[in-house]
N, C-alpha and C positions, 0 to 999 in steps of 0.2 A: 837165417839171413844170408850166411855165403852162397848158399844153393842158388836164395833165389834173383841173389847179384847174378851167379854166373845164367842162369836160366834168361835173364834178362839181357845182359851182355850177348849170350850167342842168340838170340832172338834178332835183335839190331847188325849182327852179322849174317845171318839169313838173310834180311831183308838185302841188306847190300851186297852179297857176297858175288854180284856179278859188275859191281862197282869199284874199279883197283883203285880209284882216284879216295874214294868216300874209306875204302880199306886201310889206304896208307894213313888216311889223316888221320884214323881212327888209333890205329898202329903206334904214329909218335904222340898221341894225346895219352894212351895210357902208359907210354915211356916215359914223356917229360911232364905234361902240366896236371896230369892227375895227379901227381906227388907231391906238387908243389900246391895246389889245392889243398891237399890233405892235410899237408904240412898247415895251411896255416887256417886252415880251421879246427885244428889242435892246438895251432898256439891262441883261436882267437877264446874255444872254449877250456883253455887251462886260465883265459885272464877274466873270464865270466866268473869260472869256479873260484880265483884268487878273489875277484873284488866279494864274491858272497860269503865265502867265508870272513873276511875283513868284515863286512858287514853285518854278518851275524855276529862277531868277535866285539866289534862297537857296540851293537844294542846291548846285547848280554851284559856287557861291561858298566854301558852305563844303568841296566836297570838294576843291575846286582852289588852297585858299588857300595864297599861298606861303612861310608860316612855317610849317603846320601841316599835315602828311598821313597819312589811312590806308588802313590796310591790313589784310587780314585770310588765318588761316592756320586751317584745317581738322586738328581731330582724330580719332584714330582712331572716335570715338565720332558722327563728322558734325554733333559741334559749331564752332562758330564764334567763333575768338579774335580779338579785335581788336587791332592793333599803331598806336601813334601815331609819327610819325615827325617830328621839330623840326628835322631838316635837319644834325642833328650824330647822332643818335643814337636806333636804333627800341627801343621799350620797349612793354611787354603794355599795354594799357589796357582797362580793366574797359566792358564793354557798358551799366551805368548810367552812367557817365562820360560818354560821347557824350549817350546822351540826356537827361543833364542840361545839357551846354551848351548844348543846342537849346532847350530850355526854357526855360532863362534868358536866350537872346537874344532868343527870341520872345514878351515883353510884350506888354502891351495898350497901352505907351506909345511903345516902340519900333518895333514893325508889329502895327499896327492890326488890317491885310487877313490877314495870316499866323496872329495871338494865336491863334482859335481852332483853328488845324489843325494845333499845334504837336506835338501826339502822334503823329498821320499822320505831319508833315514826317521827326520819326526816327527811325519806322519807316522808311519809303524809302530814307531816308539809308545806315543799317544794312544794307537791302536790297542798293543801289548800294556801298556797301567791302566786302559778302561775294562781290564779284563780283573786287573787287581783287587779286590773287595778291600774299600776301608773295615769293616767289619771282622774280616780274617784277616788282618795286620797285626802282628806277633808284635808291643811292643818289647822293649830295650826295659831290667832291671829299674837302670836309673829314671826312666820314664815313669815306673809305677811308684817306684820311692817318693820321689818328687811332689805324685798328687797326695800321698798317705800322709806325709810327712805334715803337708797343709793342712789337708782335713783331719788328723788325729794327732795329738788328743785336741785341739782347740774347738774342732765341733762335734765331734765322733770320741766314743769313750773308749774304744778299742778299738783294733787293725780289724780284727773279724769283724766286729758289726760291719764296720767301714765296705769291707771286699764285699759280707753279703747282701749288703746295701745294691752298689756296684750291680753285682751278681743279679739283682734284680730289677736296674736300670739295664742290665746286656739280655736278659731273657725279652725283655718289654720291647725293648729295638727289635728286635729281632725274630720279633713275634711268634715266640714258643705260648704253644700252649699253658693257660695256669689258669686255674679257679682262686687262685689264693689274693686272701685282703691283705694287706700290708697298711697296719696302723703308724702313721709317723704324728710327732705331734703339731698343733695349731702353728706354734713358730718357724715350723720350715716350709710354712705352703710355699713363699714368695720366692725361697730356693727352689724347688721344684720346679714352680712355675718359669722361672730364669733359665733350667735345662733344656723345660719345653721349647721356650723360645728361641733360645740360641740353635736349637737343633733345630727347630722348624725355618729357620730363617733359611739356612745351606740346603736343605731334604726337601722343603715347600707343604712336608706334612708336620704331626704329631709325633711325637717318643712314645707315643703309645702308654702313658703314665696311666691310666684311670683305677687301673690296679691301688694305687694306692690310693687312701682316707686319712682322712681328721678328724673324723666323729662314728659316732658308732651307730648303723641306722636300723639294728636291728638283723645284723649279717649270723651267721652261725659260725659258732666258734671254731668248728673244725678246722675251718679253713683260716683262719684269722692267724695273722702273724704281727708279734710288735718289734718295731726297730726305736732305736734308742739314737735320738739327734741331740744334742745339745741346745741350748735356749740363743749362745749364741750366734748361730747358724742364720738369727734375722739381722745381722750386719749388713744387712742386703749391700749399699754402697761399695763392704768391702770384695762381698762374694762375688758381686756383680762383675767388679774388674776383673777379676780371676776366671771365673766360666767363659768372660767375654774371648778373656787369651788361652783357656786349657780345652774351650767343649771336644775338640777333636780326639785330646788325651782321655778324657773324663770320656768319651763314648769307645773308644779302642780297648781300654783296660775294664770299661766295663760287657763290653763285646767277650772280649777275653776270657774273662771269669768265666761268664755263661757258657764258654763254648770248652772253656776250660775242663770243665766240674758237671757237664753237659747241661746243669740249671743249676739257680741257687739253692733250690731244697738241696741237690748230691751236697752241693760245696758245705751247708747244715749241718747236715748229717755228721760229718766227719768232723767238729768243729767241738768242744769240751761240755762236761754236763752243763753248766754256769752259762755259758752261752745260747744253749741248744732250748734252756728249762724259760729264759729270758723271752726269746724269740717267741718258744710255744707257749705262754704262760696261758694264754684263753685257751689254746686246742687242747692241753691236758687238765682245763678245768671246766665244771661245769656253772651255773649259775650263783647256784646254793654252797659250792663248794668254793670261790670266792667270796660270799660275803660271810662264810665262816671265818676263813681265811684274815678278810678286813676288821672284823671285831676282834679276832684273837690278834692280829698287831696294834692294833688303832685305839683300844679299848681295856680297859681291867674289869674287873668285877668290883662291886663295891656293898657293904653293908651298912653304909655309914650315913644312907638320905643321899649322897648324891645324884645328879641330876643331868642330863644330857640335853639340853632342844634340842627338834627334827633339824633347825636352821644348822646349828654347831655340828650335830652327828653328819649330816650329810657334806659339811667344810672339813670332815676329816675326811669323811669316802674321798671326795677331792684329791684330798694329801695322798690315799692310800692309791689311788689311782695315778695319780704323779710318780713315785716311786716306783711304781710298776711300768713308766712309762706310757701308758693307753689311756685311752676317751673311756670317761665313766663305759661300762657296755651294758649298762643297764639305764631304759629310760628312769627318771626322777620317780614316777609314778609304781611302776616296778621294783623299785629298790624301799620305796616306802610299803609298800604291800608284802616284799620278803621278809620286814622286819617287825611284824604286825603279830607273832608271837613274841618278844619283847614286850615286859612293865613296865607300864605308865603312871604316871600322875594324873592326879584330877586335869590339871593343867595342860596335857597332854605329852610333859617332857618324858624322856624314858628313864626311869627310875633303877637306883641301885648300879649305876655305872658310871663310869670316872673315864679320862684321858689325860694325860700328861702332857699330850701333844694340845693343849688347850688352852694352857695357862700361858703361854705367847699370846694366842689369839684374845684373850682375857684383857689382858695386862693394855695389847694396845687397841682395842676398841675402848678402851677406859681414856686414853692418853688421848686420842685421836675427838674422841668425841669432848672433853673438856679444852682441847687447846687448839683444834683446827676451825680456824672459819671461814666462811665462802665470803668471796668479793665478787665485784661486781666485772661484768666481763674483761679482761683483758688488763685490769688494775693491778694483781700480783700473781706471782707464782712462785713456787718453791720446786728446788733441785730434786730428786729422790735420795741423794745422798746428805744434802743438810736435815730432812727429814727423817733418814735414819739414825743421823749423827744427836739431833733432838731427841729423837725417841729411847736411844740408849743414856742419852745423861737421864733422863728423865728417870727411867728403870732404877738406876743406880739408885741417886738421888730423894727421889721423891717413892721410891716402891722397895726400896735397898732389895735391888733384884740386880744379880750382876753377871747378867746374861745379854752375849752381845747376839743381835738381829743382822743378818744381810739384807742389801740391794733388793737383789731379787727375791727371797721372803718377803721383806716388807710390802711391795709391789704385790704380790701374791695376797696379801689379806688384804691390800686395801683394794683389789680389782673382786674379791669375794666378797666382803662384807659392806665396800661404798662403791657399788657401779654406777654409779653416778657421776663419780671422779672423772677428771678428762685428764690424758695422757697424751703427751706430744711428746716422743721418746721417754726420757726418764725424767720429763717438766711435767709436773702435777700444775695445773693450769688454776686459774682463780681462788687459791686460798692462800690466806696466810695463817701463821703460829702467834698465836698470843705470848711464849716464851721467847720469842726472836721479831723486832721490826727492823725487818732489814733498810728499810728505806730510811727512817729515821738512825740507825747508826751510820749511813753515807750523810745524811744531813750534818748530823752529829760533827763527824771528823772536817768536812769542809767549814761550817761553820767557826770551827775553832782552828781550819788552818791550819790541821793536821801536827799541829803543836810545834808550829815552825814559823820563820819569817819568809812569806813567799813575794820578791817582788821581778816577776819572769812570767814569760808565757810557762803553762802545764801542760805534756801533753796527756791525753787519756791515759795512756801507762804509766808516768809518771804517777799522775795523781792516785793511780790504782796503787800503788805501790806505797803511796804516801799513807793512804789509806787504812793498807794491810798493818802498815808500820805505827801507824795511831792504837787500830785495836790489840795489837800486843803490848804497846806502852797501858794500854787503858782495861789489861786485863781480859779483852772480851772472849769469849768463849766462841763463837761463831764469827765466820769472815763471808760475804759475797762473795761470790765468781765476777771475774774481770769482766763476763760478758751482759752479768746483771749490774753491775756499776755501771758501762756505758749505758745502759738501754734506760735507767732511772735519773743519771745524772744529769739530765737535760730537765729533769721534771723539778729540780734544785735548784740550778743556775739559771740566769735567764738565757737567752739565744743570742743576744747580740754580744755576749761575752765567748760566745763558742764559737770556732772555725776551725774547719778541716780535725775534726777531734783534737782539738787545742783548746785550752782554756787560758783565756788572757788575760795577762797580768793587770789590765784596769779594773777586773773582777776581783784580784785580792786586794786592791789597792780602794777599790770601794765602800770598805767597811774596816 
């Protein structure tokens, strides 16, 4: 470059060199103002270099700060969402958002050199986090504590299932490769289904869930994997609120895993025998080696005449299927064909076989069918838990069987044995108990005035209350839900004695 200055310079003196006038001005131009040029286009490029390093010194700063990070995730439409991340929790943040906080850091009091290129800066900024994969977002310890803590144990029986759960929601984002079924059961579809959506809502697509099942359609085992959800996972109301606020965490930590562990088989693999035999229970069994399996838990041998039905033997496969956590994986048809070397009876029951696990189901088909009866639409209902609470005096009582039932067992034999039954959450809908009239003990206690002198308005709690306090004076062994006392108690009193859930005192004073 000096060469070809000087080569340049004596060239333009050639030209002139018979010109003194063009010589001299040339003369004092490179004495005084080329220096002074130079000078300050040095100082104007040392204040280009100061404001870009300032400027790279800000971006940096703010996208590497350690309270505050984003990230950004691509919609179907190839727009661009922004995610802020505080180190507990990633949440949407709106694209004025960012470029308002640049704006308002960037004063004219606060950076001077910055103030004017504060519109450029977040543009850049924006530019540099839509580069950031929400996907490869390394959450924060406490971030992943946080979701585990919720989902286990209350829906998830352990952290590993949980993570390789996870593990299998971040392969399916993320669309790795996988042949593999993932059985989860009937009660978490409408969880799943809440993933899907909340993820489709920000993405504009799918999670790519199809991977997983509810039922068994005739897949090969090899590839089949069972995860283990808990029953109460159809809270859905509750789950809802939480997916609504965590999808972003719940898709990062599940991103994580998978890219962690490179998929959730690696993360398997390394995870204890107990887990690993859980997961694989169908890929290291074959058909025939299950239902060996199911008779040698579910079943004794017996020489004594006893007697199994196809109906009962197959409401244990059920059981034995529950336990294992997965969908019968044998159609009905097929499971009765595998067992077709098995003796029978004339009758066709299978002979010389017992179960222990039967004499529950025994005990309440016996109770159920002498003391339940169907009403007429919409007339009565009972709780699932007064229904238990019957069903165990009963055992006591009238079976001296002093074996207590849960909730959800008892739900379970009556959803197998009366599908007929209707279920509105845990309200068994149109039947009532011949050992309990509910409706007639609310008559009962108002009639008599709750054994008190009432001359006030009541209001519905009160009365409920009054109520509760009758049947313990009166001995009674069962009490109504406050929420079945209001909805009957109009069916008792007349209406022009009730307002605003008040019952008025010309009602006690009428009789």
């Amino acid at each position: 470059m000096e060469t070809q200055c000087l080569k340049s310079l004596e060239n333009v003196l050639n030209y002139y060199k018979n010109d003194e006038e063009v010589l001299i001005w040339i003369n004092n131009f490179l004495k005084n103002d080329l220096q002074l040029k130079i000078k300050d286009k040095n100082n104007e490029r040392e204040k280009i270099q100061k404001l870009l390093i300032e400027k790279h010194n800000y971006i940096n700063d703010f996208l590497n700060d350690d309270n505050i990070k984003y990230f950004s995730l691509k919609n179907v439409r190839e727009d661009v969402l922004y995610i802020k991340y505080d180190g507990i929790s990633f949440k949407y943040c709106p694209k004025d958002d960012i470029i308002h906080n640049v704006i308002q850091d960037l004063t004219q009091e606060k950076s001077p050199l910055l103030s004017n290129m504060k519109y450029d800066i977040a543009d850049d900024i924006l530019i540099l986090i839509s580069n950031r994969n929400l996907f490869e977002a390394m959450p924060e310890s406490s971030t992943i504590q946080n979701v585990i803590s919720f989902f286990c144990p209350m829906f998830f029986y352990t952290k590993e299932e949980l993570k390789y759960f996870l593990a299998v929601i971040g392969d399916s984002i993320l669309k790795k490769q996988q042949n593999n079924i993932y059985y989860i059961p009937e009660c978490s579809r409408e969880f799943l289904s809440l993933i899907n959506v909340f993820y489709k809502d920000y993405t504009g697509v799918d999670a790519n869930l199809t991977n997983f099942k509810y039922k068994y359609r005739g897949q090969e085992y090899n590839n089949s994997r069972l995860i283990k959800i808990k029953k109460s996972i159809s809270s859905i109301v509750y789950i809802n609120e939480y997916l609504k606020k965590n999808i972003f965490n719940i898709i990062v930590i599940s991103c994580h895993y998978s890219l962690r562990y490179q998929n959730a088989e690696s993360y398997l693999i390394k995870q204890n025998d107990e887990i690993k035999n859980s997961v694989l229970y169908l890929s290291k069994n074959t058909k025939d080696t299950i239902i060996t399996n199911f008779l040698k838990e579910q079943t004794e041998s017996s020489t004594t005449g006893n007697t199994i039905s196809p109906n009962d033997l197959y409401f244990l496969w059920k059981l034995f299927c529950d336990k294992k956590n997965m969908p019968p994986p044998l159609y009905q048809a097929e499971f009765n064909e595998r067992l077709k070397d098995l003796e029978k009876t004339e009758e066709g029951h299978f002979n010389k076989i017992s179960s222990s696990y039967l004499e529950p189901a025994k005990y309440f088909k016996k109770f159920w069918n002498f003391s339940i009866e169907i009403t007429e639409c919409g007339e009565d209902y009972f709780e699932l838990s007064e229904i238990c609470e019957l069903y165990n005096i009963w055992l006591k009582h009238k079976m001296s069987k002093d074996m207590i039932i849960k909730e959800t067992k008892l739900k379970e034999l009556i959803e197998y044995f009366f599908p007929d039954v209707i279920f509105d959450n845990n309200m068994i809908l149109d039947r009532r108990c011949i050992f309990w009239n509910k409706k007639e003990d609310i008559k009962e206690s108002i009639t008599n005035k709750f054994m008190k002198q009432i001359d006030i308005d009541l209001s519905f709690l009160k009365a409920y209350l009054s109520y509760c306090s009758y049947c313990d004076n009166k001995k009674k062994v069962n009490i109504v839900s406050k929420k079945y006392f209001e909805k009957y108690i109009g069916s008792i009193i007349p209406q022009q004695y009730i307002k605003n859930k008040v019952i008025l005192k010309e009602f006690w004073l009428s009789f």
